[in-house]
C-alpha positions in Angstrom: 19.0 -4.9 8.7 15.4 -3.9 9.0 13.9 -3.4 5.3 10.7 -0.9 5.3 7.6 -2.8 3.8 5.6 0.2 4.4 6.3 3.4 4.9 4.6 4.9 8.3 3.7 1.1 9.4 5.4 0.3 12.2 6.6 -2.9 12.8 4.4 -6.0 13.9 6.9 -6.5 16.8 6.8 -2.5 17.6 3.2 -2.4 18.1 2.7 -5.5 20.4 5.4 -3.8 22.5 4.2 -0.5 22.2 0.0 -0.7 21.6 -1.3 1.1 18.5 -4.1 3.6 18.0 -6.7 1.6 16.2 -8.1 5.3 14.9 -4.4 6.5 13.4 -4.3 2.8 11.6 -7.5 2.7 9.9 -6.6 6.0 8.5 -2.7 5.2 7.4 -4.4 1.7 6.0 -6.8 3.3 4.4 -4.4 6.0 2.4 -2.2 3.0 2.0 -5.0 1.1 0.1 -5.6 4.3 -1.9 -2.2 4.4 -2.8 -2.1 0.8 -4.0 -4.9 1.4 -6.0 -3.9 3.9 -8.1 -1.0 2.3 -8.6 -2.4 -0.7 -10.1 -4.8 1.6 -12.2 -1.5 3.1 -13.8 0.2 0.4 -14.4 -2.9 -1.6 -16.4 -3.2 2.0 -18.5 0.7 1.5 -19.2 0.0 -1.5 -20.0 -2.6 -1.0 -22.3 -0.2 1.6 -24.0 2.0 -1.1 -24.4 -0.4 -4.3 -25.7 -3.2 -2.6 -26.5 -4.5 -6.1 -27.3 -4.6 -7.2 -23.5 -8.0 -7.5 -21.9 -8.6 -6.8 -18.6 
């Protein structure tokens, strides 16, 4: 059973067999770090909710 790390990445394995398009991944890595990001930011202002106390 494959588990999906990221969704729209293909596999490591996939894109030695198949080649990528070094254009099409910047862009997908680039939304994915977006993503990321404002995830984190939500979670350290639910945080904060939480313990307003914490520092960060």
């Amino acid at each position: 059973m494959q588990t999906e790390f990221i969704a729209k990445v293909a596999p490591a394995a996939e894109m030695e067999n198949e080649g990528i398009n070094v254009s099409k991944m910047n862009t997908l890595l680039l939304k994915k770090i977006e993503e990321l990001t404002c995830i984190l930011f939500n979670s350290k202002n639910q945080l904060r909710i939480y313990n307003p106390k914490l520092k960060f």
